[in-house]
BATIGU-549255 format. One record per residue: residue number from 1; residue in three letters; x, y, z of N, C-alpha, C, O in turn. Coordinates in Angstrom, 1 decimal, decimal comma. Example, Ala and Ser with C-alpha at 12.3 -4.5 7.8 and 13.67 -1.06 7.14 Angstrom:
// residues 2
    nr   rest      npx      npy      npz     capx     capy     capz      cpx      cpy      cpz      opx      opy      opz
     1    ALA     13,2     -5,7      7,8     12,3     -4,5      7,8     13,2     -3,3      7,8     14,2     -3,3      8,5
     2    SER     12,8     -2,2      7,1     13,7     -1,1      7,1     12,9      0,0      7,9     13,4      1,1      8,0
// end
This chain:
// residues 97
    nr   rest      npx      npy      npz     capx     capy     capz      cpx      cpy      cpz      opx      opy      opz
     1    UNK    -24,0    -24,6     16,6    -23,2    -25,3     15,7    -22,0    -24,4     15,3    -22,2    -23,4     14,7
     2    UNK    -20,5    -24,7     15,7    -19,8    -24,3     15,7    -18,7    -24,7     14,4    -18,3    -25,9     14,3
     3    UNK    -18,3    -24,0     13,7    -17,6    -24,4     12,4    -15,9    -23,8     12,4    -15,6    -22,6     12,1
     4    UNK    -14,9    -24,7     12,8    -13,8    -24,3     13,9    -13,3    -23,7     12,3    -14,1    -23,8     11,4
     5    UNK    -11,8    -23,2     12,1    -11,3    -22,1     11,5    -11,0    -23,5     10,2    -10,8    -24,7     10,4
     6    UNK    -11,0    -22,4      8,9    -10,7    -23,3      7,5     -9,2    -23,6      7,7     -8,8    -24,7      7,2
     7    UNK     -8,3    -22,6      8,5     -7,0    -22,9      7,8     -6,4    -23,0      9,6     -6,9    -22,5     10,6
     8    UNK     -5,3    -23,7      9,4     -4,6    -23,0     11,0     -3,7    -22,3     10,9     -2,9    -22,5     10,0
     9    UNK     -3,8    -21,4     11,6     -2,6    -20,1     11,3     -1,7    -20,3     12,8     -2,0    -20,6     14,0
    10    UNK     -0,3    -19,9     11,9      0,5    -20,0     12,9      1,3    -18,6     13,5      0,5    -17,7     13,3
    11    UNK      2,3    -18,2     14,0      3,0    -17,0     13,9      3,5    -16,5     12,6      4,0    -17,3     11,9
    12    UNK      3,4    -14,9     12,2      3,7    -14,5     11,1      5,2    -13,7     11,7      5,3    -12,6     12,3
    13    UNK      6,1    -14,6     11,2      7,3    -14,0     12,1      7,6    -12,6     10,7      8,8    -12,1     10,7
    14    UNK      6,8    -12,2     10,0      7,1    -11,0      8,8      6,4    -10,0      9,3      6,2     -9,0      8,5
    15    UNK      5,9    -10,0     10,6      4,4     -8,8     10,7      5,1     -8,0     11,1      4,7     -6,9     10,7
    16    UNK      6,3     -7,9     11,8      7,2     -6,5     12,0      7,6     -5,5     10,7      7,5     -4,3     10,7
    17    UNK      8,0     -6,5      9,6      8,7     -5,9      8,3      7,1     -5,4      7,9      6,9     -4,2      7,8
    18    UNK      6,1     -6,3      7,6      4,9     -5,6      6,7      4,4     -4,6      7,7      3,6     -3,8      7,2
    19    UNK      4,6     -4,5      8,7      4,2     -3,2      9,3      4,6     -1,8      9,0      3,9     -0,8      8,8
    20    UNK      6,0     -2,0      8,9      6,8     -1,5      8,6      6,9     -0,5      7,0      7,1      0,7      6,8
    21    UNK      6,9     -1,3      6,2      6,4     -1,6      5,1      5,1     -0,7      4,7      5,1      0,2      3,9
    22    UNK      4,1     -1,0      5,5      2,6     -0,5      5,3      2,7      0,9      5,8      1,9      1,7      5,3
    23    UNK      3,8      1,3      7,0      4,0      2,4      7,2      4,7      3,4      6,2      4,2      4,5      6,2
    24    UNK      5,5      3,1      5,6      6,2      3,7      4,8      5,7      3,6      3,3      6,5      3,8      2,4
    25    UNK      4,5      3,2      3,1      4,3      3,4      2,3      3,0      4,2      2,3      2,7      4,7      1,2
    26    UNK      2,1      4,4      3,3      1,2      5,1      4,2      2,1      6,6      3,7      1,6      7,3      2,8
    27    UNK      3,4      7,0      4,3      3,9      8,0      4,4      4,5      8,3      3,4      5,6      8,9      3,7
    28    UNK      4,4      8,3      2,4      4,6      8,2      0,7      3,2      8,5      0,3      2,9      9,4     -0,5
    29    UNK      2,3      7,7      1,0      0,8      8,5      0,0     -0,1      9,5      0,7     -1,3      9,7      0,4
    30    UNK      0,6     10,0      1,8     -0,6     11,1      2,2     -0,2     12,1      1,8     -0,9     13,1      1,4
    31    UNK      1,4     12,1      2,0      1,6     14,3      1,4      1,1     14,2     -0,5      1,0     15,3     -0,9
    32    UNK      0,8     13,3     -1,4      0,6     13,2     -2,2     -0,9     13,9     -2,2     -1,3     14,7     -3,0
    33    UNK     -1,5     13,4     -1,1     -3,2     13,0     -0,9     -3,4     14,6     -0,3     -4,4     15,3     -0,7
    34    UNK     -2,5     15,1      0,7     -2,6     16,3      1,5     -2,8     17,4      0,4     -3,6     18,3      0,5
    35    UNK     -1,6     17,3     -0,9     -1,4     18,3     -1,8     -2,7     18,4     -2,4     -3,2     19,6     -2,6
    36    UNK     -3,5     17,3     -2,8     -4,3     17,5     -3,7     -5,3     17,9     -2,9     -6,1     18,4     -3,6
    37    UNK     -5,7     17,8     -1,6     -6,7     18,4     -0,7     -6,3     19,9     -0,7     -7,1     20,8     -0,7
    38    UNK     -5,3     20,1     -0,7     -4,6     21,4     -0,2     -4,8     22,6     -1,1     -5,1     23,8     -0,9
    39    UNK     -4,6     21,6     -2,3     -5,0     22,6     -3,9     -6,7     23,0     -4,0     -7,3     23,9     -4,6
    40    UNK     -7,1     22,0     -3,3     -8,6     22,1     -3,4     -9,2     22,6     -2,9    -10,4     22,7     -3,2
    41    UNK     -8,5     23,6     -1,3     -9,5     23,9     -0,7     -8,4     25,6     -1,5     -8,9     26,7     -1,7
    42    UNK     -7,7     25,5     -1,6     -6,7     26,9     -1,7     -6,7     27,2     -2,6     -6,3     28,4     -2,7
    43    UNK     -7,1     26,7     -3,7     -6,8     26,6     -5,3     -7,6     26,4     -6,3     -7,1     26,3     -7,4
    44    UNK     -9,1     26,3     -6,2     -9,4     25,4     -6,8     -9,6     25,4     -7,9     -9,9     24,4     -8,5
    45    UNK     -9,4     26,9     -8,6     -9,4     27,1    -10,1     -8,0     26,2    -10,8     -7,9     25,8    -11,9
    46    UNK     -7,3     26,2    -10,0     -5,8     25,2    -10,2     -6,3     23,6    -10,7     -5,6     22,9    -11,5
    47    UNK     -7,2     23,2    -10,3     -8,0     22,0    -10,9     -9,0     22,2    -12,1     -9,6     21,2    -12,6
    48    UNK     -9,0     23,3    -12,4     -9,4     23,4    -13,3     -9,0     23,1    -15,2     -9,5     22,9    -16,3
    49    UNK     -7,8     23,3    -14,7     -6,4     23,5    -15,8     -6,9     22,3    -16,6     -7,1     21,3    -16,0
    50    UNK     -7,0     22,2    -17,9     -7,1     21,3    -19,2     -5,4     20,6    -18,6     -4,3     21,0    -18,2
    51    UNK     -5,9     19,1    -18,9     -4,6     17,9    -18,6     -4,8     16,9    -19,7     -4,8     15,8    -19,3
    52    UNK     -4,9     17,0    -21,1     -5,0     16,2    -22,2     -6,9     16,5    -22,3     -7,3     17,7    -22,4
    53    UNK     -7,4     15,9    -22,2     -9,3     15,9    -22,3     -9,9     16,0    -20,7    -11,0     16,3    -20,3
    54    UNK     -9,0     15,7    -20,1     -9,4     15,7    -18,5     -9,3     16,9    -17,8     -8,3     17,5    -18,1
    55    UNK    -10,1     17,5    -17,0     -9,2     18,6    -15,9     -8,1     18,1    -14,7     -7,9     16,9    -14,5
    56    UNK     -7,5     18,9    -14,1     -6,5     18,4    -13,2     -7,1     17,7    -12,1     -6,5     16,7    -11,6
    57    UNK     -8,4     18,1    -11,6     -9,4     17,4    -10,4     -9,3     16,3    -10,7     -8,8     15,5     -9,9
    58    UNK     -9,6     15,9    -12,0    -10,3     14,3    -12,8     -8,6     13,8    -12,7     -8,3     12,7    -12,3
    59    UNK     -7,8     14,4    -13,0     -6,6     13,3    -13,3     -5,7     13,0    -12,2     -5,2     11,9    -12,0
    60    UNK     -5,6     14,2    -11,3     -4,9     14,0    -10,5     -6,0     13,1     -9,4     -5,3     12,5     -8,6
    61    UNK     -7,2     12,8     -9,1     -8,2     11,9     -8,5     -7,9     10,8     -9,3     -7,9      9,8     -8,5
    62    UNK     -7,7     10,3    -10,4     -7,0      9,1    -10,8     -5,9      8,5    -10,6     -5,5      7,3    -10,5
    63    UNK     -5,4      9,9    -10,5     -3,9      9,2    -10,3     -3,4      9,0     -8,7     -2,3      8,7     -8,4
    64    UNK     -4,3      9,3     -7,9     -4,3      8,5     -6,8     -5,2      7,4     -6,6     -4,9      6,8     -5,6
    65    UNK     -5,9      7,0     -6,9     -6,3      6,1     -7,2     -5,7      4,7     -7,7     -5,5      3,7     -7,2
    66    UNK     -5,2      5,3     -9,0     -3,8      4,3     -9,1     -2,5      4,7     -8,4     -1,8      3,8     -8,3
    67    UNK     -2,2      5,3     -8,1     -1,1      5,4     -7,0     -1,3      4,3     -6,1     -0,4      3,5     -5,9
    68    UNK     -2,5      4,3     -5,3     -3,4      3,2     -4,2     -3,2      2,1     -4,6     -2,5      1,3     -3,9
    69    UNK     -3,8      1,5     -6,0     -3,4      0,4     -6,4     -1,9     -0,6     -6,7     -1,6     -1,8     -6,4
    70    UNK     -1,2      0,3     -7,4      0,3      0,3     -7,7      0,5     -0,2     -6,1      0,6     -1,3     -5,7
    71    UNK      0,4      1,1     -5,3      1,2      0,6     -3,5      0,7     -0,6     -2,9      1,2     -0,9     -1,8
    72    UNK     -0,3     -1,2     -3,5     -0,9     -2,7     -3,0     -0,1     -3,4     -3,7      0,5     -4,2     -3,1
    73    UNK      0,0     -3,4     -5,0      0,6     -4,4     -5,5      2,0     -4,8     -5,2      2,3     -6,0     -4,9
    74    UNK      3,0     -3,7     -5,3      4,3     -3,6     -4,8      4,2     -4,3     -3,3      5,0     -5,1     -3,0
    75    UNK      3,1     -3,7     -2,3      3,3     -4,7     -0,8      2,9     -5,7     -1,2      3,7     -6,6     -1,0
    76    UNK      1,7     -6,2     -1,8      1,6     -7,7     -1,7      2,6     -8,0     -2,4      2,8     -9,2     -2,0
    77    UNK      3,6     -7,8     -3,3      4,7     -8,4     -4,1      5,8     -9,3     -2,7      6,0    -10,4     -2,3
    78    UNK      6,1     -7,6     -2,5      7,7     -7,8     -1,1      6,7     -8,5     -0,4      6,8     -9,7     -0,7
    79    UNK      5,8     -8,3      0,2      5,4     -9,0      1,4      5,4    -10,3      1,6      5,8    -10,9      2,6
    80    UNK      4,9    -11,2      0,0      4,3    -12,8      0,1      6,1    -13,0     -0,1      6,8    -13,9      0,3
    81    UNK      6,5    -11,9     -0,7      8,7    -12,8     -0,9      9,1    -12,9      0,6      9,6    -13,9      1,0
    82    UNK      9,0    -12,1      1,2      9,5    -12,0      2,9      9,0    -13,0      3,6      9,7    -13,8      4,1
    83    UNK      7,6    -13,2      3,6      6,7    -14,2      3,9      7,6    -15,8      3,6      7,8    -16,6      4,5
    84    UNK      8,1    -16,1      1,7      8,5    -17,5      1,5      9,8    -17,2      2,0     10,2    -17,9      3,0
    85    UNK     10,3    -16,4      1,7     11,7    -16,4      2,7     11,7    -16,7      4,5     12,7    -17,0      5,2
    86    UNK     11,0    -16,6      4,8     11,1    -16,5      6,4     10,4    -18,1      6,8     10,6    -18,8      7,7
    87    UNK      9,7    -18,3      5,7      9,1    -19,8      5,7     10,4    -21,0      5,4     10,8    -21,9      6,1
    88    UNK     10,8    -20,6      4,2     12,5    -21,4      4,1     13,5    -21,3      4,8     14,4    -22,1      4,6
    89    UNK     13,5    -20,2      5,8     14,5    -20,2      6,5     13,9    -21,0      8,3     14,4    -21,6      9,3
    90    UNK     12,8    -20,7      8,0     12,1    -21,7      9,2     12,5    -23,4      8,8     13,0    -24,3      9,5
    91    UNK     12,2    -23,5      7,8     12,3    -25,2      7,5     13,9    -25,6      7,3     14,4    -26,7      7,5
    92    UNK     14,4    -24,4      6,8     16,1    -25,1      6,7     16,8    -25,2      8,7     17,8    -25,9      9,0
    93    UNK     16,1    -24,5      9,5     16,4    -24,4     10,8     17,5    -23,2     10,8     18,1    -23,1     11,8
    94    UNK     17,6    -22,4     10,0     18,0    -20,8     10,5     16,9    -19,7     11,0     15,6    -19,6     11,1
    95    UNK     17,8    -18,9     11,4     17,2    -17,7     12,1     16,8    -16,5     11,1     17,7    -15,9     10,5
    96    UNK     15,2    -16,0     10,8     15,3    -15,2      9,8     15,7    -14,1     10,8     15,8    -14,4     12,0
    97    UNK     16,1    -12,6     10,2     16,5    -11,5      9,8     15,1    -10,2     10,3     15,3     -9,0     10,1
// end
């Protein structure tokens, strides 16, 4: 019993820009990600350091954490706008960009 696809999908003429996109924002969060491995294996009394009630381990592991989050939201933001944009420029009969 075969249950054919919920939606039909067509070409995503944006998958170049969100790639793009996903890359550059990939390369924004690893030297962030690298430092804090870096401190950890080199440093680790450096994580130790009082940061309000938290140590630096605990905050700075949060704050990539939300960093991760934040960088999803901002791509799904641009992404779904590039997305209706390339969709209205399909239906008006121009060429997107």
């Amino acid at each position: 019993m075969s249950h054919g696809p919920a939606t039909e999908w067509g070409k995503d003429k944006s998958e170049g820009f969100k790639s793009r996109l996903g890359l550059l924002m990939f390369a924004i969060y690893v030297p962030i990600y690298i430092a804090f491995v870096l401190i950890s294996v080199l440093s680790p009394k450096t994580l130790s350091i009082d940061v309000g009630n938290l140590n630096l381990a605990i905050a700075f592991g949060f704050g990539l954490i939300l960093l991760a989050i934040v960088q999803a939201l901002i791509y799904n933001g641009i992404c779904s706008r590039r997305e209706r944009r390339d969709e209205a420029h399909d239906s008006s009969g121009e060429k997107a960009q």
